[in-house]
N, C-alpha and C positions, 0 to 999 in steps of 0.2 A: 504494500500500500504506500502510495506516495506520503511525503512528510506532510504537505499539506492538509492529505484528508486524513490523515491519522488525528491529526490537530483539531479536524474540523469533527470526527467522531468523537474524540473525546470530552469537548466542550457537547454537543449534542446527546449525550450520551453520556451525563457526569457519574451515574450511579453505578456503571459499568466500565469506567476508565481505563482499568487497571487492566482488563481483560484485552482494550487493546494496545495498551503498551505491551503486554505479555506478548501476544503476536506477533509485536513490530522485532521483540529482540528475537523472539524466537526463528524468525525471516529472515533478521541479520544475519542469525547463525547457521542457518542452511544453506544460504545460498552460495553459490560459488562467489571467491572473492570480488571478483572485476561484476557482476551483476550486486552484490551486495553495493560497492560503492556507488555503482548507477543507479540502483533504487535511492539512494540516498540526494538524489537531487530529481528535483529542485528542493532548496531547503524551505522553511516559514516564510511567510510573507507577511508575516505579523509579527511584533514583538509581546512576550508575556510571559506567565509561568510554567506555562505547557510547553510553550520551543523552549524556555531553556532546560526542563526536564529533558525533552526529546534528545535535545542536543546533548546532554549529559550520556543521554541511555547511548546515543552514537557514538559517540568521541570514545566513550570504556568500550563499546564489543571492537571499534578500528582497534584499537591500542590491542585487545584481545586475540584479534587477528592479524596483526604484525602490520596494518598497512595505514598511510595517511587519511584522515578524516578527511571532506570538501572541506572547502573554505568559511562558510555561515558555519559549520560548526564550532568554530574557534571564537567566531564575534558573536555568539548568539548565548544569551544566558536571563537568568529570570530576575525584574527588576528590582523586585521586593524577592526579601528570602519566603522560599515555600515548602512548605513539607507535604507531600502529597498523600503521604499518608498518617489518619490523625494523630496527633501531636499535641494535644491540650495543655496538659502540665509543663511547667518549666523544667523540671529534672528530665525529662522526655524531647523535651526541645535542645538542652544542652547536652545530651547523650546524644543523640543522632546529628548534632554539630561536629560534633569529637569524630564520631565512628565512621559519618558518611565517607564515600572513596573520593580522591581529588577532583574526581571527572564532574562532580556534582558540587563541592565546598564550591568550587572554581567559579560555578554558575548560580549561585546562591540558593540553593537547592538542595535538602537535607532529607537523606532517606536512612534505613538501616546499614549496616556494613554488608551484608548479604542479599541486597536488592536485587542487584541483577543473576543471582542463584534461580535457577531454574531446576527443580527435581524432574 
């Protein structure tokens, strides 16, 4: 699925979000490399907390797979920091500051340490 409409699902579809970030890495990771980086463009056409999420989930499976992200990956990050997944408490909010992986602090976007763990 294109970055765009993965963006544009997830906002239409906030109840079920996760399910399609699940997808999106899941897609990174099967596809052969040179199709993986192709799907990865065109990047957002929007700036907010969802592309820089995206862009976070990108930038870790590139790195994961040895090769360079595009380009909006590196400029593309969330304006206000976001935790996409709930986060209420402060002890909760400062743990997942600490643990999140670079690919996401960088974007100001705070998830578990094993977010992108797929069983």
């Amino acid at each position: 699925m294109p970055v765009p409409d993965l963006i544009t699902a997830c906002r239409t579809d906030p109840e079920h979000f996760q399910l399609h970030l699940n997808g999106f890495m899941d897609d990174l990771r099967r596809l052969p490399v040179e199709q993986m980086v192709a799907s990865l463009e065109p990047g957002p056409t929007t700036e907010g907390q969802l592309e820089g999420l995206t862009a976070a989930i990108a930038s870790a499976i590139c790195r994961e797979r040895g090769v360079e992200p595009p380009k909006w990956v590196g400029e593309t990050g969330s304006p206000t920091p976001y935790f996409p997944l709930p986060a209420r408490g402060l002890a909760l909010r400062v743990r997942l500051m600490i643990e999140s992986p670079m690919a996401f602090k960088i974007r100001n976007v705070f998830v578990p340490e094993n977010y992108l763990s797929r069983a």
